[in-house]
C-alpha positions as CSV (number, residue, x, y, z in Angstrom):
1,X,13.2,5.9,-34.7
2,X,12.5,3.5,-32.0
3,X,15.4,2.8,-29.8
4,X,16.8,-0.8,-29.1
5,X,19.0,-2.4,-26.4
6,X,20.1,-5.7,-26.6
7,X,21.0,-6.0,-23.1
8,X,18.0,-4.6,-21.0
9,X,18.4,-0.7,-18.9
10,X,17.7,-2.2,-15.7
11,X,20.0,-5.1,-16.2
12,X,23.1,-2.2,-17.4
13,X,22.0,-0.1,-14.4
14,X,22.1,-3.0,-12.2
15,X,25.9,-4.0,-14.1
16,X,27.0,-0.6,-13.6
17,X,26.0,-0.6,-9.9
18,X,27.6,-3.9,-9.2
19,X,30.9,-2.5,-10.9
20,X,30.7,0.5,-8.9
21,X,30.0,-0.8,-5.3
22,X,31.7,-4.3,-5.5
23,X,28.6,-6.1,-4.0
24,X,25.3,-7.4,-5.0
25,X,24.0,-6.1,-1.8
26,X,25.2,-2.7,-2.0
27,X,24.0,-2.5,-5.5
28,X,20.2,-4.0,-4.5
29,X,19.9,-1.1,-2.0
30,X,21.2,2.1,-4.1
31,X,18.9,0.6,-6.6
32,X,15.8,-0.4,-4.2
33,X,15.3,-4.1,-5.3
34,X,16.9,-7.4,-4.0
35,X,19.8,-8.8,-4.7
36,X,18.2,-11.3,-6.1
37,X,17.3,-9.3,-9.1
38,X,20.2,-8.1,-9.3
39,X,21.8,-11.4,-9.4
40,X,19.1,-12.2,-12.4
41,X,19.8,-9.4,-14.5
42,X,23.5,-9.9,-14.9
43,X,22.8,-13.3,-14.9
44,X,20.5,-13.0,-18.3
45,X,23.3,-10.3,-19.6
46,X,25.8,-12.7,-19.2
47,X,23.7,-15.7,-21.2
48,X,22.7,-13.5,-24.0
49,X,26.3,-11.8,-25.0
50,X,28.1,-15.0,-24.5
51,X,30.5,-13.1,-22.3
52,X,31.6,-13.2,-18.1
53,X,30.7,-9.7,-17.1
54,X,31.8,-10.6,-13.5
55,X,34.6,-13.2,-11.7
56,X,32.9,-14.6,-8.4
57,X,35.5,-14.1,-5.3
58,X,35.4,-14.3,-2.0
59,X,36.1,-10.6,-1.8
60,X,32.6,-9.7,-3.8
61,X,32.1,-9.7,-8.0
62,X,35.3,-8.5,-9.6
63,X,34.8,-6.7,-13.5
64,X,36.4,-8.4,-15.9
65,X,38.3,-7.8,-18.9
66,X,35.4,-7.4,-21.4
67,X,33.5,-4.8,-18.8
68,X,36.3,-2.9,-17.8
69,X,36.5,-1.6,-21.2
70,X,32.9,-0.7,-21.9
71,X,32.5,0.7,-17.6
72,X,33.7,3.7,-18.9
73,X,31.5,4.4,-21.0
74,X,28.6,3.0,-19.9
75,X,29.0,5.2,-16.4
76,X,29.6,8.3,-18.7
77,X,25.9,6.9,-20.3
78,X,24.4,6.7,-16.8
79,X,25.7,10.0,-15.5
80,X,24.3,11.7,-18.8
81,X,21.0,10.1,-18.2
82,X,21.3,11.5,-14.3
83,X,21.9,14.8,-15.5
84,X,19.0,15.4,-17.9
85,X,16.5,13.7,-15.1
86,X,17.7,16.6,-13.1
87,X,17.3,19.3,-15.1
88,X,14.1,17.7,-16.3
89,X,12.7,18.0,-12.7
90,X,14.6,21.9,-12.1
91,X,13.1,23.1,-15.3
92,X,9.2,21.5,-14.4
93,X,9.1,23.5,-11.3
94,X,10.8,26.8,-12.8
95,X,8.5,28.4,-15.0
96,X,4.7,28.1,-15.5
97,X,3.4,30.4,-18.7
98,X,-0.3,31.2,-18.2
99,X,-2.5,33.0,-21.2
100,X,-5.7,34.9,-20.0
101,X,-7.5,38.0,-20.9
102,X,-6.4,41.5,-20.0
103,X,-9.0,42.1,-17.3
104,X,-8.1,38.8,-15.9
105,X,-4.7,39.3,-15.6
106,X,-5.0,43.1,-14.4
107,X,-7.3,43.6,-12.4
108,X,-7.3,40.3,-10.7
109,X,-4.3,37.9,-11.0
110,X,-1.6,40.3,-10.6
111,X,-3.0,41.5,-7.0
112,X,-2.8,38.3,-5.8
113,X,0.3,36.5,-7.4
114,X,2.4,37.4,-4.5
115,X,0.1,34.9,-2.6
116,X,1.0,32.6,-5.4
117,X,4.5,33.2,-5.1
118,X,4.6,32.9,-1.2
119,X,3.4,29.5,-1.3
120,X,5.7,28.4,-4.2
121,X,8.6,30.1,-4.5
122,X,10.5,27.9,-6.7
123,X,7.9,28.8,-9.6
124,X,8.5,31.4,-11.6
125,X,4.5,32.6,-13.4
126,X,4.7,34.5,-16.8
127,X,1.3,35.7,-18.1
128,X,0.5,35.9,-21.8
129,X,-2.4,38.6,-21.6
130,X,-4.7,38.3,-24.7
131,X,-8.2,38.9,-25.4
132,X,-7.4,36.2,-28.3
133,X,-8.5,32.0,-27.9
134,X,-4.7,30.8,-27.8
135,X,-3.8,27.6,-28.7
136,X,-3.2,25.8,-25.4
137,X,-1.4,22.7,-26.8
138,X,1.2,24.9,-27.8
139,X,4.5,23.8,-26.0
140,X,5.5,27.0,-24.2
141,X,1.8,27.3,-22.8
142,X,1.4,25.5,-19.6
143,X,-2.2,26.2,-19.0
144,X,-5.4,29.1,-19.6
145,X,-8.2,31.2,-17.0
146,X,-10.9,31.7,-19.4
147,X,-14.3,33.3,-19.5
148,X,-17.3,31.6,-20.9
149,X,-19.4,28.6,-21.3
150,X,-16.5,25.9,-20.5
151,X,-17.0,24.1,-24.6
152,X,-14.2,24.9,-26.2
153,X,-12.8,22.6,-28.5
154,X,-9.6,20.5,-27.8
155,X,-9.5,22.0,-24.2
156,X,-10.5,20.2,-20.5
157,X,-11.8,22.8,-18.5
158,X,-12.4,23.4,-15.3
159,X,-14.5,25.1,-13.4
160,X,-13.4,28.0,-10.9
161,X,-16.9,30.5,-10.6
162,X,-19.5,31.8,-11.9
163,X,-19.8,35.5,-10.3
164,X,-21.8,38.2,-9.9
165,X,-22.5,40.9,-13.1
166,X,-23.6,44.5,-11.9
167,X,-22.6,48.2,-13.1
168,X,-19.9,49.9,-11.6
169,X,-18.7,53.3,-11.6
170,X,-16.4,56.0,-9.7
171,X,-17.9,57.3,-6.4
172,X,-18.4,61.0,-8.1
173,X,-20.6,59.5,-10.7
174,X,-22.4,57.3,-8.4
175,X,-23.8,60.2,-6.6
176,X,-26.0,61.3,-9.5
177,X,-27.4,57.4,-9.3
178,X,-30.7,56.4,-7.2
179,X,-32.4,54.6,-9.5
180,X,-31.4,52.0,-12.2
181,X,-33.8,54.4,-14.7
182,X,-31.3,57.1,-13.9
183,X,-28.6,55.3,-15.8
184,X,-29.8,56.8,-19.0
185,X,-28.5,60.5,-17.6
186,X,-24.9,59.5,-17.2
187,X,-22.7,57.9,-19.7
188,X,-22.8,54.2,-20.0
189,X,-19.2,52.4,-21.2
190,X,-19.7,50.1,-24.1
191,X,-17.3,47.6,-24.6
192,X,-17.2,46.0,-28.0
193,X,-15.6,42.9,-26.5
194,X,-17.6,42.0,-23.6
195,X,-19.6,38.6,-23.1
196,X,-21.5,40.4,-20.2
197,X,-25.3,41.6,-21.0
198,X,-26.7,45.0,-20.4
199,X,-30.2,43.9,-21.4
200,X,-30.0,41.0,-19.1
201,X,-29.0,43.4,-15.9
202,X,-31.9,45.7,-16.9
203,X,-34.5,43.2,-17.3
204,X,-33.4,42.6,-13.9
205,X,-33.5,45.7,-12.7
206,X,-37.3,46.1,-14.4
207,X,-36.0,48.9,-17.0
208,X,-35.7,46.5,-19.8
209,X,-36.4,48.9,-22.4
210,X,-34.0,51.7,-20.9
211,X,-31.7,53.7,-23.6
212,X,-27.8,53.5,-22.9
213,X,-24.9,55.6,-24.4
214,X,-21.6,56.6,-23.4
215,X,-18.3,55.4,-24.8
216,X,-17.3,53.1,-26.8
217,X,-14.1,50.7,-26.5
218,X,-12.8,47.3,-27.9
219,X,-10.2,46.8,-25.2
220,X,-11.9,45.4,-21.5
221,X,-8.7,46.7,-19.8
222,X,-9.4,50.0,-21.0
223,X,-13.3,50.2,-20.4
224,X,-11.9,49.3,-16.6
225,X,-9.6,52.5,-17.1
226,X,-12.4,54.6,-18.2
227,X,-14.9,53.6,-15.6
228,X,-12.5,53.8,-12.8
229,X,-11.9,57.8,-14.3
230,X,-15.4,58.5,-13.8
231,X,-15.8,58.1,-18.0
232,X,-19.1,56.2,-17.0
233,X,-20.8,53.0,-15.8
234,X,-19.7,49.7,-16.5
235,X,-21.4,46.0,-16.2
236,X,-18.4,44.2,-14.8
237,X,-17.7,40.5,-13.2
238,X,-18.0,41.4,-9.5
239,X,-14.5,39.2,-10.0
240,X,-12.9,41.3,-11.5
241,X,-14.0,44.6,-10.0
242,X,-12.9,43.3,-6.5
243,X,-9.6,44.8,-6.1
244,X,-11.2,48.5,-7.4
245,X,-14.3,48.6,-5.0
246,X,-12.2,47.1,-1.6
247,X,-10.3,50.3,-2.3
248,X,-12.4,52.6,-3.0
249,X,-12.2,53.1,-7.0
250,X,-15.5,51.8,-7.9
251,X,-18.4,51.6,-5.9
252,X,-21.9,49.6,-6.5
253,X,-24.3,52.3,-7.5
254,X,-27.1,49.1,-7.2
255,X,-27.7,45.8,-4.8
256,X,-29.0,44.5,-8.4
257,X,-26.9,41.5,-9.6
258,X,-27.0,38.9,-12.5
259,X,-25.6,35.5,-12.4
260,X,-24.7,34.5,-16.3
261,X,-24.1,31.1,-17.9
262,X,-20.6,32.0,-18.3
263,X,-17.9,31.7,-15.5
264,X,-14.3,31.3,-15.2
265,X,-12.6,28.0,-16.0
266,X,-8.9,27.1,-15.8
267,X,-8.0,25.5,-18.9
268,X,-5.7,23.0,-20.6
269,X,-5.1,21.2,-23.9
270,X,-7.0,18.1,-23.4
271,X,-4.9,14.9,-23.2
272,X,-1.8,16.8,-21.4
273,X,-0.7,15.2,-18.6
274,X,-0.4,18.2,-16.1
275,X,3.4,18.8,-14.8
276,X,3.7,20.0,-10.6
277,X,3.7,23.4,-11.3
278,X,0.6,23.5,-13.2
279,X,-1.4,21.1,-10.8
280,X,-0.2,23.5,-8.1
281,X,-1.4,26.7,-9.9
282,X,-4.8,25.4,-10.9
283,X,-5.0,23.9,-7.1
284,X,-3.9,27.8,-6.0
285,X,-7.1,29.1,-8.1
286,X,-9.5,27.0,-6.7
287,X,-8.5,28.3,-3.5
288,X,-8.6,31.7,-4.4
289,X,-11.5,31.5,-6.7
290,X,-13.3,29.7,-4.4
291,X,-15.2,32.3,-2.5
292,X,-16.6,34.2,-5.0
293,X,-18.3,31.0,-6.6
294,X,-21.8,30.9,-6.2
295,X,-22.1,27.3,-6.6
């Protein structure tokens, strides 16, 4: 249903003003346009209801009759229209809902969200963790950090890195490690769910044709769990691994690194015009981000 005035919003807001503060002056500057304009729009009002909104003294414009009994209402209208405009504006910079995968979000979002939260306060982040594509035009999804090639359908994405890929493992383990041939004496953590490529890191290492086996898991949280255990080796975004190996709960049993097509990309339903909070989230990201791009 489309919604029809027969007297124009900006001539009633510049009605309502006049009846408010008595002057067309006063009115012009609360509503940051001349007085001319002002004079205009009550002006046209006037011509097209066939009715004196206003008596001209020398005192300033005086209500009459017909407006005094519609002021009321129409200042209840305005102060209605005031209300929702703020809450509109409190409510965009409250909460920001983010989906991303598990790994993402715990082992490298949550360590640094307090530097998030530091530089805006007045935003409250809620993660969806899921190693499922969510829709992102859903309405209580504000924006993605995904991993992968950038092409997915109905979504704008853009880039944050492209990263590192190289085994990691708990320093106990890495002692039995000298040589990337001697990966096929220790266990290996397979994880069902990955988009990362053994067979490309060997090739790289020149043991293309080296045997793997270890465990076996379909969560990428948990292979993280396991490997930081000492359950095995794990090819892991050097990303993601970050937190673990500045503190000592991985290590880098090899200098040997890959550089995949995929990356990380902060993502949105295409078409959405991005609120404040979300521009300064994705703006955060790029900052953070940043330094491990190898762009």
């Amino acid at each position: 249903m489309t919604r029809s005035f027969p007297i124009p919003l900006n001539a009633l807001r510049a009605i309502e003003a006049v009846a408010r503060l008595g002057r067309l002056a006063a009115a012009a500057e609360a509503l940051g346009v001349t007085p001319g304009a002002v004079s205009q729009h009550i002006r046209r009002a006037e011509e097209r209801t066939g009715t004196l909104l206003f008596e001209r003294t020398a005192h300033g414009l005086v209500p009459t009759g017909e407006l005094m009994a519609i002021l009321p209402a129409l200042q209840t209208g305005f102060d209605a229209l005031e209300q929702a405009s703020a809450r509109l504006i409190a409510d965009e910079g409250h909460v920001l809902t983010v989906t991303l995968g598990h790994v993402s979000a715990s082992r490298w979002l949550v360590w640094r969200l307090a530097r998030f939260n530091a530089r805006h306060p007045e935003i409250e982040v809620r993660l969806l963790p899921t190693d499922q594509l969510v829709d992102l035009a859903r309405p209580d999804i504000d924006c993605g950090i995904r991993f992968g090639k950038g092409n997915w359908p109905g979504v704008e994405a853009l880039a944050l890195a492209r990263a590192e890929v190289f085994p990691v493992c708990a320093p106990a383990l890495a002692a039995r490690l000298h040589q990337p041939s001697d990966l096929s004496k220790v266990p290996v953590i397979r994880d069902q769910m990955t988009m990362l490529s053994w067979p490309q890191w060997l090739a790289a290492a020149r043991v293309p044709d080296l045997s793997l086996s270890g465990p076996v898991y379909t969560d990428p949280a948990l292979s993280f769990d396991a490997a930081t255990s000492g359950q095995g080796v794990l090819l892991a975004v050097g990303i993601m691994a970050d937190y673990a190996l500045d503190n000592g709960q991985l290590v880098r049993p090899f200098r040997q690194s890959v550089v995949p097509d995929n990356g990380y990309w902060f993502a949105m339903a295409a078409g959405r015009q991005l609120p404040a909070r979300t521009r300064k989230f994705r703006d955060w990201l790029l900052d953070e981000m940043g330094p491990y791009s190898l762009e």
